[in-house]
C-alpha positions as CSV (number, residue, x, y, z in Angstrom):
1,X,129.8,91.1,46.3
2,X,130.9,88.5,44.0
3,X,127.9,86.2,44.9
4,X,125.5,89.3,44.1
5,X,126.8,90.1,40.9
6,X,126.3,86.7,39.9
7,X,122.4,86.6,40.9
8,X,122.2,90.0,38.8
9,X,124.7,88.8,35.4
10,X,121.4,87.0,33.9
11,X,119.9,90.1,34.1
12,X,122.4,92.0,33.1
13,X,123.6,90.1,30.0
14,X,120.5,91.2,28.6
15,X,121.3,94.5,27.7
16,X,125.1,93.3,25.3
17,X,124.7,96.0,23.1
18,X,124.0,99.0,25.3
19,X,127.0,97.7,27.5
20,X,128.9,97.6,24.6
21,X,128.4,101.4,24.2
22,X,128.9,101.8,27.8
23,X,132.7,100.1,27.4
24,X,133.2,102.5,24.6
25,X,132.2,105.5,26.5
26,X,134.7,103.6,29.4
27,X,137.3,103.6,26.9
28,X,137.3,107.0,25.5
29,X,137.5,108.8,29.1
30,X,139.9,105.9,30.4
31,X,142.3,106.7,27.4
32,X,141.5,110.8,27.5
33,X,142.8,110.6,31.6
34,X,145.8,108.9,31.0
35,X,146.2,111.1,27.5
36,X,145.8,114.1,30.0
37,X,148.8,112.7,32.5
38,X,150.9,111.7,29.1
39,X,151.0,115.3,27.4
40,X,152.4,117.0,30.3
41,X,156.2,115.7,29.3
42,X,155.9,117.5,26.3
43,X,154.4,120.6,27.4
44,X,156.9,120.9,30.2
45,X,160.2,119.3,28.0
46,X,159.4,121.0,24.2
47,X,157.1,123.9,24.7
48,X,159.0,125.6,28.2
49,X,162.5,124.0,28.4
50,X,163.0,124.1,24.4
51,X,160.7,126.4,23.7
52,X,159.5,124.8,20.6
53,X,156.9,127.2,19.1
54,X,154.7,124.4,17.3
55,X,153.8,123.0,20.5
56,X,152.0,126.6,21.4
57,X,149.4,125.1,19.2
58,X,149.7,121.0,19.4
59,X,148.7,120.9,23.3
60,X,145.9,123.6,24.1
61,X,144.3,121.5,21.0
62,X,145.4,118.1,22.3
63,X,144.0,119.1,25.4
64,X,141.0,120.0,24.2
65,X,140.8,116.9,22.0
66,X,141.1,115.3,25.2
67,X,138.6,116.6,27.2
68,X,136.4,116.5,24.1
69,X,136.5,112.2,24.1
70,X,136.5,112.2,27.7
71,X,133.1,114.3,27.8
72,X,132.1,112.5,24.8
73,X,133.1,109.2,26.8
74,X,130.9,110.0,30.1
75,X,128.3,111.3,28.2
76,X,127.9,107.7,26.4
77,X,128.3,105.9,29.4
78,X,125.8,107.4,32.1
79,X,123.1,107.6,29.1
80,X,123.1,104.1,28.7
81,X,124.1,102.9,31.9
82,X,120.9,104.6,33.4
83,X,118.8,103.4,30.9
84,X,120.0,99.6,31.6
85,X,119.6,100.7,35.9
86,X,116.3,102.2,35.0
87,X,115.2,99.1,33.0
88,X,116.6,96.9,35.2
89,X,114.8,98.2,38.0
90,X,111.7,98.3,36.5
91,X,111.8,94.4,36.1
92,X,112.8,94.2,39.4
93,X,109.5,95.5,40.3
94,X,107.6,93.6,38.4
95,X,109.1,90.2,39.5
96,X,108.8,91.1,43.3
97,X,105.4,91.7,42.9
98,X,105.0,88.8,41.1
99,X,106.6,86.9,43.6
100,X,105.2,88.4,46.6
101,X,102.1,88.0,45.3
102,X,101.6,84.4,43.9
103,X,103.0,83.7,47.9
104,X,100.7,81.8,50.1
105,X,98.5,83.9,52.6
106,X,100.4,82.3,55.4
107,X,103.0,84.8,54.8
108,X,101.5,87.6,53.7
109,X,99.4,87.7,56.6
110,X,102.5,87.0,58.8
111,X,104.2,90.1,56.6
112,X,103.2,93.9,57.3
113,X,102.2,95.6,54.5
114,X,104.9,98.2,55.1
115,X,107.5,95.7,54.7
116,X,107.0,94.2,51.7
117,X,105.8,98.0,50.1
118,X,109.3,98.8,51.2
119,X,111.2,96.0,48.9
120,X,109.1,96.9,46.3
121,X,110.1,100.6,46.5
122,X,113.0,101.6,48.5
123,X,115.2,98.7,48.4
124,X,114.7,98.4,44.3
125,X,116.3,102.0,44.3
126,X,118.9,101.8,45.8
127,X,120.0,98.6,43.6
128,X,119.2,100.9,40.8
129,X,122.2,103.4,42.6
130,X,124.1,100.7,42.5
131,X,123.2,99.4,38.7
132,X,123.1,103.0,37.2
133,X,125.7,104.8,39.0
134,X,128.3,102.8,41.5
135,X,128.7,99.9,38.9
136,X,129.9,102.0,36.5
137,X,131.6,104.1,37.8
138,X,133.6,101.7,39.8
139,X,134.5,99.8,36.1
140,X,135.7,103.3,35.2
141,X,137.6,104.0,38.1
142,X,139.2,101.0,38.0
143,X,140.4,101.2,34.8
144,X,141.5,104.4,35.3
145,X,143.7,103.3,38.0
146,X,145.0,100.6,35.8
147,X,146.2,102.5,32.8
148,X,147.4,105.0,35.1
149,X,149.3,102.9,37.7
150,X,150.6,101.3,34.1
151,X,151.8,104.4,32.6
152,X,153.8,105.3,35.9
153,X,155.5,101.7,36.4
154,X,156.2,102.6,32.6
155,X,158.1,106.2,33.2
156,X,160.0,105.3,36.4
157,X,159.7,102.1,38.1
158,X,161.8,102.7,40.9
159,X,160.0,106.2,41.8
160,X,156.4,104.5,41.1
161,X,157.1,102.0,44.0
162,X,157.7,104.7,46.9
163,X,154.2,106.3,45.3
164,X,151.8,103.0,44.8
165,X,153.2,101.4,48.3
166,X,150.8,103.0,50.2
167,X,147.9,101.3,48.2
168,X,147.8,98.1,50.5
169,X,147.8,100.1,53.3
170,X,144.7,101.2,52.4
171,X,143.1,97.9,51.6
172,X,142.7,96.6,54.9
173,X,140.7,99.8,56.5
174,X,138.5,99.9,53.6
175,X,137.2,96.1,53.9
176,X,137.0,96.4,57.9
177,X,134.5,99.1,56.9
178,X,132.5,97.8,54.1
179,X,131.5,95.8,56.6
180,X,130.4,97.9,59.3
181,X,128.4,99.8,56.2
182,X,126.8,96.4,55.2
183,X,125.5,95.7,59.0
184,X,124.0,99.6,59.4
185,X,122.9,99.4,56.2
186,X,120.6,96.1,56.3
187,X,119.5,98.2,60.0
188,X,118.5,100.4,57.8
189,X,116.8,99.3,55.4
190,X,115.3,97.1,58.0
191,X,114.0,100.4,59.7
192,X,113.1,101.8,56.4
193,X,110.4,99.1,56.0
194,X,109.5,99.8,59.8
195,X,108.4,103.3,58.8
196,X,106.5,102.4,55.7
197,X,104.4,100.1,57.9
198,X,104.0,102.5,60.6
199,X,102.4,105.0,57.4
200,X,100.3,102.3,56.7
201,X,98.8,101.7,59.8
202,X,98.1,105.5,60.6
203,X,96.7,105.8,57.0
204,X,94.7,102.4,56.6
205,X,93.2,103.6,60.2
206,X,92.9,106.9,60.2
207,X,89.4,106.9,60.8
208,X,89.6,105.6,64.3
209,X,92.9,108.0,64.8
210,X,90.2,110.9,64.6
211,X,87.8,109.5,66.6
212,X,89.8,108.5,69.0
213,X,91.9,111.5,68.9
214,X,95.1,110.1,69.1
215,X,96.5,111.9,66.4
216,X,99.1,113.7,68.6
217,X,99.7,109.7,70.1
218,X,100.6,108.5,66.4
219,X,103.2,111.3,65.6
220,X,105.0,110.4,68.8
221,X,105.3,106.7,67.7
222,X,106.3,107.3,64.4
223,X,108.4,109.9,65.7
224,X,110.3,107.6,67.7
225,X,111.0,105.7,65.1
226,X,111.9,108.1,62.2
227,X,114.7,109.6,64.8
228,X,116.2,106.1,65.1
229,X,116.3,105.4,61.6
230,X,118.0,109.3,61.7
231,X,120.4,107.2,63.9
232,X,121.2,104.2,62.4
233,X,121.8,106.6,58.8
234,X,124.3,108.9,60.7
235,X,126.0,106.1,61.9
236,X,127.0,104.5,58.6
237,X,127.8,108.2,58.1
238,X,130.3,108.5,60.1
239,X,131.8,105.2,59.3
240,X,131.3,106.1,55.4
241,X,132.3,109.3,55.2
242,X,136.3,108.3,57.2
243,X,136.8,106.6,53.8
244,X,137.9,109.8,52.0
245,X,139.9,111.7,54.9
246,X,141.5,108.6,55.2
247,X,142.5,107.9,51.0
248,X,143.5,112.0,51.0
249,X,145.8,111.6,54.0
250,X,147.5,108.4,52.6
251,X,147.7,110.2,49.3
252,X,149.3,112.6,50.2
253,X,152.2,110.9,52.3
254,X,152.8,109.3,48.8
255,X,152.8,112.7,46.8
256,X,155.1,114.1,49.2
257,X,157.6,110.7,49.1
258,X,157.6,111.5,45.2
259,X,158.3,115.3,45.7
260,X,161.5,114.4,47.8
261,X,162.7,111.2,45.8
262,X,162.2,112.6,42.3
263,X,162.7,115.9,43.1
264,X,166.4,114.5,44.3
265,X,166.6,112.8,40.8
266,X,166.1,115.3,38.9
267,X,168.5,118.0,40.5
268,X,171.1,114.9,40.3
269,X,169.9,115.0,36.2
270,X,169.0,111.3,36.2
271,X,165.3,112.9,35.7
272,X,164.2,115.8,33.3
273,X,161.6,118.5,34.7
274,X,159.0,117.0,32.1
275,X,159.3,113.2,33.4
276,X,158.6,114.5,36.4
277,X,155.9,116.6,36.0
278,X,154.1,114.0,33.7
279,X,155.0,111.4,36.7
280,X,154.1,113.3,39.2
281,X,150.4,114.7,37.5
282,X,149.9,111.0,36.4
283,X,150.2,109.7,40.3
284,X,148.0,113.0,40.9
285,X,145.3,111.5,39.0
286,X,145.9,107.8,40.5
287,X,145.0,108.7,43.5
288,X,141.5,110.2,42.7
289,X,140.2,107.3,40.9
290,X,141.5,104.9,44.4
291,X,139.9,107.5,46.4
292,X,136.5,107.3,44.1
293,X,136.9,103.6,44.5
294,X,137.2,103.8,47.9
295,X,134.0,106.1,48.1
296,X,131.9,103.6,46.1
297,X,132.7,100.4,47.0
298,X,131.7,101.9,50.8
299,X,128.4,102.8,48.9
300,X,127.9,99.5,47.4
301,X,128.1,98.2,51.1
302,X,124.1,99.6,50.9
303,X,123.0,98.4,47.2
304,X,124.3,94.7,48.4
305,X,122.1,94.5,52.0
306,X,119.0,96.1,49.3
307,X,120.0,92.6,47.2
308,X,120.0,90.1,50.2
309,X,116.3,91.5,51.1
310,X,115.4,91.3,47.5
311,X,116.7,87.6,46.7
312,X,115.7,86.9,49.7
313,X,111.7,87.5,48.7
314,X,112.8,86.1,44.8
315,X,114.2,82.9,46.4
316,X,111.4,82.2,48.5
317,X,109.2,79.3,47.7
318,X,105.4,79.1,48.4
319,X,104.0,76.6,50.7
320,X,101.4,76.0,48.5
321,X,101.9,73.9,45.5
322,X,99.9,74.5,42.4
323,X,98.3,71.5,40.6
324,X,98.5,70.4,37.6
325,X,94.7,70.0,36.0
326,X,92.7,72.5,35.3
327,X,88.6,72.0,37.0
328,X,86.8,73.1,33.8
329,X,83.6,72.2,35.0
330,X,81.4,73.6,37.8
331,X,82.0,72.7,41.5
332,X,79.4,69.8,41.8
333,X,80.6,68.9,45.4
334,X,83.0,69.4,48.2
335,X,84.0,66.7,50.1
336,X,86.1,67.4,53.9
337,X,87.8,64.1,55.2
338,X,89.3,63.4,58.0
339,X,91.0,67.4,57.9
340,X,93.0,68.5,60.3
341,X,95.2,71.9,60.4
342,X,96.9,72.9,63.2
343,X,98.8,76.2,63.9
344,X,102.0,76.4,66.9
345,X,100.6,73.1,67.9
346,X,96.9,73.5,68.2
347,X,94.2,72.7,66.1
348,X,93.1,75.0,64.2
349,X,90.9,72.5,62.2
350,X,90.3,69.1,64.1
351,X,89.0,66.1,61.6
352,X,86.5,67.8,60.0
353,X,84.6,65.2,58.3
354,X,81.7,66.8,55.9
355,X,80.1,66.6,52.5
356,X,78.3,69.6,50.2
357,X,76.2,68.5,47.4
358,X,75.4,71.6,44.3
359,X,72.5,73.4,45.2
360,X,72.6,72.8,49.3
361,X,73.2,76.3,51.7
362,X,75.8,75.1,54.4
363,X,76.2,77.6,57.0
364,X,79.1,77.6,60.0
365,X,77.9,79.5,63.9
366,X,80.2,79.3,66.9
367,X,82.2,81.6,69.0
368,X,85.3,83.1,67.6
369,X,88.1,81.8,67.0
370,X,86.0,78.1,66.0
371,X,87.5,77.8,62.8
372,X,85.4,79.1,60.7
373,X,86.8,81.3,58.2
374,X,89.6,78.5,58.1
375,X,87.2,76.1,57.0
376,X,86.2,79.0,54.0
377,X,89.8,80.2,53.5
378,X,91.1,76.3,52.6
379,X,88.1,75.5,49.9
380,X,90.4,78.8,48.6
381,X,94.1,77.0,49.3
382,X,95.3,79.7,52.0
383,X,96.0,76.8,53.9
384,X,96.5,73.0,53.0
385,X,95.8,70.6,55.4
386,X,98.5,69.1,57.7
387,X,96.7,65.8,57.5
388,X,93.2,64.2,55.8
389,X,91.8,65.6,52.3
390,X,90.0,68.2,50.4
391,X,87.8,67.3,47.3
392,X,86.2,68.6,45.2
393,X,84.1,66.9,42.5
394,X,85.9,64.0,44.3
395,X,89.3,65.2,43.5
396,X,92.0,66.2,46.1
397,X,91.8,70.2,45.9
398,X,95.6,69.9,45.2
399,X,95.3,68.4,42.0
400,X,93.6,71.6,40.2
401,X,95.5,74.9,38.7
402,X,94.9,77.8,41.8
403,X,93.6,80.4,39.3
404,X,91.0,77.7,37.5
405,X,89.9,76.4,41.6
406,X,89.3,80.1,42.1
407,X,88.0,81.1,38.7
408,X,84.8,78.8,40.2
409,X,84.7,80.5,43.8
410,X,83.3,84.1,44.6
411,X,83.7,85.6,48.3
412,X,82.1,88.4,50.1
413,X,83.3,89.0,53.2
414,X,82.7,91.8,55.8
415,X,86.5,93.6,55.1
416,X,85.0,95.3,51.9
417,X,87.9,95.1,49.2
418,X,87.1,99.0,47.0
419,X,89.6,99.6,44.0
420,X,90.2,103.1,43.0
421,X,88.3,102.9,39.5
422,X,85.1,103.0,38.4
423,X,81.8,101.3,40.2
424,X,81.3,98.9,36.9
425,X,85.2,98.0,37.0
426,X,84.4,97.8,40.5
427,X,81.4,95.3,40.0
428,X,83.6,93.4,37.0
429,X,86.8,92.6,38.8
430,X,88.9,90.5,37.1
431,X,87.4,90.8,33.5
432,X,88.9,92.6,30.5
433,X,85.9,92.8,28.6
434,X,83.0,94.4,31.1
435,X,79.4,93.5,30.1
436,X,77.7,96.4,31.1
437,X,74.4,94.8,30.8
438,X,75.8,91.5,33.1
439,X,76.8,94.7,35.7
440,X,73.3,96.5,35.6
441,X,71.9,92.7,36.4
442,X,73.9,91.7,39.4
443,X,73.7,95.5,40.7
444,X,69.4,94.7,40.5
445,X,69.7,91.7,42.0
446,X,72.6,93.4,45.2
447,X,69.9,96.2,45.3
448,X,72.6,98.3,44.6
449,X,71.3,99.5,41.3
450,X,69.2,102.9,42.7
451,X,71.9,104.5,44.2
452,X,74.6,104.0,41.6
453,X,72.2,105.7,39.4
454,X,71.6,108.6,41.8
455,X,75.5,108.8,41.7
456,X,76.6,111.5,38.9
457,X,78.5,109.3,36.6
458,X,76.4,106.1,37.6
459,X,78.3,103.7,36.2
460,X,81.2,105.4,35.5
461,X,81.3,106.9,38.7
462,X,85.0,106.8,40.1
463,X,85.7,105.2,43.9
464,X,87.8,106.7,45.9
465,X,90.4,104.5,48.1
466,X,88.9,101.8,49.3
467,X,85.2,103.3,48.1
468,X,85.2,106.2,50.8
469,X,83.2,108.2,48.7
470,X,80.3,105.4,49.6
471,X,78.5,104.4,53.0
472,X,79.6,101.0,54.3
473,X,76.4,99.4,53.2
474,X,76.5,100.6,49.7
475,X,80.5,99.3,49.6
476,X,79.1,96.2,50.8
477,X,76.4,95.8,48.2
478,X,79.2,96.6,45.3
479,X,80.6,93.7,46.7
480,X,77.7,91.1,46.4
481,X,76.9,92.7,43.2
482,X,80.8,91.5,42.0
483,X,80.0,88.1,43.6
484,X,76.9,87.6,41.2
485,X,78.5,88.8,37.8
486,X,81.2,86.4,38.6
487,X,78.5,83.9,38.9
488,X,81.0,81.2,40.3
489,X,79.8,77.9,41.3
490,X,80.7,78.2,44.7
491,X,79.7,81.3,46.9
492,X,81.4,81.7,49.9
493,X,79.8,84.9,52.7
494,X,81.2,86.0,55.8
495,X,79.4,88.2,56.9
496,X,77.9,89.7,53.8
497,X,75.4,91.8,54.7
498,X,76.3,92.9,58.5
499,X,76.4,96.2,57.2
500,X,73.0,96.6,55.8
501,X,69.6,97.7,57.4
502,X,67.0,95.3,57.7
503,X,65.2,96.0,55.0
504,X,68.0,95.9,52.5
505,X,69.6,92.8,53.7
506,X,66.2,90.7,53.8
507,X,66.0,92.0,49.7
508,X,69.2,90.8,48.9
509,X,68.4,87.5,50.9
510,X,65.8,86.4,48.9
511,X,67.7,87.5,45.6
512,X,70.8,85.4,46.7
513,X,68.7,82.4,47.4
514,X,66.9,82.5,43.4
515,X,70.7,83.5,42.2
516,X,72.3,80.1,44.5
517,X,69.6,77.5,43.8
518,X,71.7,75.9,41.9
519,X,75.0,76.7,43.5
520,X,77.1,75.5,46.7
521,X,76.9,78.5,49.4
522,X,78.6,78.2,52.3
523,X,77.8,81.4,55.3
524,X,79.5,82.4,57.9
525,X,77.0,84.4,60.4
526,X,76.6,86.1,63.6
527,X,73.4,87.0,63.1
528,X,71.1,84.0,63.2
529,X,68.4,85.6,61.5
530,X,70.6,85.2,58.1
531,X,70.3,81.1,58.0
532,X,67.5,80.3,59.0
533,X,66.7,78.8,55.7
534,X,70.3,76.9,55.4
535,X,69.8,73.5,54.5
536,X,72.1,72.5,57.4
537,X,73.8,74.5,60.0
538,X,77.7,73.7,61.5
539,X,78.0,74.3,65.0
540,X,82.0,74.3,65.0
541,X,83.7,75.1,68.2
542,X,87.5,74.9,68.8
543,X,88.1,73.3,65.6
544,X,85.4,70.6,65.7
545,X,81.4,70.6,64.4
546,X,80.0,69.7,68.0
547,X,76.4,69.9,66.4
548,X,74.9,69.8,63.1
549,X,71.2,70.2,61.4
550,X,68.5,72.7,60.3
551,X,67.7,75.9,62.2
552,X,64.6,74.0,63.9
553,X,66.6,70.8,64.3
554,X,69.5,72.6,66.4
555,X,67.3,74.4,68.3
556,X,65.3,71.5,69.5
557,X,68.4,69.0,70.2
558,X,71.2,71.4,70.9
559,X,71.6,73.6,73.7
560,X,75.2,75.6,72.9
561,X,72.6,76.6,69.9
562,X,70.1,77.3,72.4
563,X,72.3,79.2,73.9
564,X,74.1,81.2,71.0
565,X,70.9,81.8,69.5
566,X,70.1,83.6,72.8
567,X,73.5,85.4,72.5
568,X,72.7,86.9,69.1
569,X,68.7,86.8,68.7
């Protein structure tokens, strides 16, 4: 616990004044609890055993003096404790999705959505339990205790030890389960994230959950799992919840030790009736603060497994470095040499040697699995190479700033990537300012611009998630169309127009090869009929370019072309 709190005091010496309020709200219900314990001497001495009329009027307004700070005290301190545990929180956000994503793909592919959705969400709030409610509260608490134990020791010292001695007896239980608590709760947690990610794949696919109609199939998976996480919660239940029987039962063997011993000491007349009963209501309210301290620090158990997931993301370093220059200039050439990138000890990648000049279409063929959307993916630093080197504009990749590299690359895949907003935002990712002529242009050019303009809002027409509310050919022309208003230097396309009819696909070929004349394109294709124009075609299988040259070239000297051209012709 003490190594959390440390990771959170930067944060939380932020926020000096409001937890200055906070101690004085602490202060005024500390002070109003013990003042609660201290006026029952005089009630009990002056106003019933001497009947002293004046106090008929100083304690039913002393008491409600007292309750009156100590409302006044609470009130001051959850107001601005949840603000700081709101706030807080709300940062906490922010820098985990920072965080996560500024990561390098390796891990976010190797990462279920569900997971990291879940630190975002679930495990944030429950710090912000801990932040807003357990950490004050257990300041309180233990303040409380300390005045009061304080004001006991201070009206019999003797009869205070036969009432506190059960406090270390108490100690030992409580830390043997805080961490049984800590273990379920990381399970937990743990489980937590399993469910989000079992949501996300039965949403993300739902399509092929209707077609397939396996809808009764999914509930029993996730079924499975939401009754085990049921599990794993009643467990630290049961283990939680012993905390309190366990404080009442040892509270009241001490009450009772006090009954006998000081009610012996006061029939002997070493004790008045009002030192007793002010003892005696001041233990009384000991023992609820230890038992509320009891009761939180078995809930903290939960807020500090949250806080190992989270610093576990914040402390995580990316395995790709960002450089240091910025590439202001266009991407002029791309140089492979010597690369090689391997993956559990096989080549992924397998020394790739290969140069791009501006203006020339490169296009990569093979089986799957050849390495080709590797060889895109580390022109856009998913991956760096284990050995050889990247250039470009014959600099190693490395050297340049990650967003300026990228600020010069547009890709179009086949996964179409829809935001919920509208088809020019859509079309303008990425930009602030959206040029609404610069959108009607690269909508022309995708042959997109018809049916947006059929649409009722045309422009302003909203998508739903991920664009639903278009075919799969229109997502994908919304797509090329946000690739041309880019207008990057380097267009990368996998697959770009496998969605498309004939027709449309052969008008947005010729429009994409007036828009790339004087660009880099690189294409990955199945269909054969897409590069036949490519100024020079990569054959790459298993990690290597086992042949190389124009359409016509490949299909005279090289019969794996030969043959995948049968394949997919």
């Amino acid at each position: 616990m003490k190594k959390v709190f440390k990771r959170y005091l930067p944060y939380i010496l932020e926020y000096k004044f409001q937890y200055f309020l906070v101690g004085v709200g602490i202060v005024l219900s500390v002070v109003a609890t013990a003042g609660t314990a201290y006026i029952m001497k005089p009630m009990m001495d002056q106003m019933f055993v001497n009947k002293d009329e004046s106090m008929l009027y100083i304690i039913p307004i002393s008491l409600v003096l007292l309750y009156f700070f100590k409302s006044v005290g609470r009130y001051v301190q959850s107001v601005f404790m949840a603000y700081i545990g709101t706030h807080i929180v709300t940062r906490f956000r922010e820098i985990l999705l920072e965080k996560i994503i500024f990561l390098d793909m390796e891990f976010l592919y190797l990462n279920r959505s569900g997971e990291l959705i879940s630190r975002i969400t679930a495990d944030v709030a429950r710090v912000q339990y801990f932040v807003s409610n357990l950490f004050p509260e257990l300041i309180r608490e233990l303040l409380s205790v300390i005045a009061l134990i304080g004001y006991v020791i201070y009206l019999n010292y003797e009869l205070a030890f036969y009432a506190l001695v059960v406090i270390p007896v108490v100690i030992y239980p409580l830390f043997t389960v805080a961490k049984r608590l800590k273990k379920y709760s990381h399970r937990s947690q743990e489980m937590s994230a399993d469910l989000f990610s079992r949501l996300g794949e039965i949403f993300n696919n739902v399509e092929i959950v209707k077609i397939s109609s396996t809808e009764d199939m999914e509930i029993k998976k996730f079924d499975e799992e939401n009754w085990k996480f049921f599990k794993v919660n009643m467990k630290a239940v049961y283990v939680g919840e012993i905390v309190s029987p366990f404080l009442e039962i040892s509270g009241a063997l001490g009450l009772s030790a006090i009954i006998y011993i000081g009610g012996k000491e006061v029939y002997d007349g070493s004790m008045s009736v009002g030192d007793f009963m002010a003892f005696l209501t001041a233990v009384g309210l000991v023992f609820k603060p230890i038992k509320l301290l009891g009761q939180i620090y078995s809930k903290i158990q939960d807020a500090l497994a949250a806080s190992d997931r989270i610093f576990e993301i914040i402390d995580r370093e990316s395995s790709i470095v960002d450089g240091a220059e910025e590439l202001d200039s266009e991407i002029n050439s791309i140089e492979y040499s010597d690369v090689v990138l391997s993956y559990n000890q096989n080549n992924i990648l397998n020394h790739i040697d290969l140069k791009i000049q501006k203006g020339k279409h490169i296009a990569l063929v093979g089986d799957s699995g050849g390495g080709k959307s590797t060889f895109v993916q580390m022109l856009l630093r998913y991956y760096d190479p284990d050995s050889g080197v990247i250039k470009i504009n014959s600099k190693d990749i490395k050297t340049y700033t990650l967003e300026s590299l990228k600020s010069q690359i547009s890709l179009v895949t086949q996964n179409i990537y829809i935001f919920n907003d509208t088809i020019k935002a859509n079309v303008a990712y990425g930009y602030e300012d959206i040029d609404e002529n610069r959108v009607i242009d690269a909508l022309k050019r995708a042959n997109a611009y018809e049916f947006v303009m059929q649409l009722e809002n045309g422009l302003d027409t909203m998508m739903n998630e991920s664009g639903s509310n278009l075919s799969g050919g229109q997502r994908q022309r919304i797509a090329i169309a946000r690739a041309i208003y880019k207008n990057s230097s380097l267009l990368l396309l996998d697959e770009a127009t496998s969605a498309l009819d004939n027709e449309s696909e052969a008008k947005i070929q010729k429009a994409l090869e007036e828009f790339c004349k004087d660009k880099i394109t690189i294409t990955i294709a199945h269909r054969l009929s897409t590069i036949e124009h490519a100024d020079e075609i990569l054959f790459l299988r298993k990690g290597k370019i086992i042949a190389s040259g124009t359409y016509e070239e490949l299909l005279k000297n090289s019969s794996e072309f030969r043959k995948l051209s049968g394949k997919f012709e």
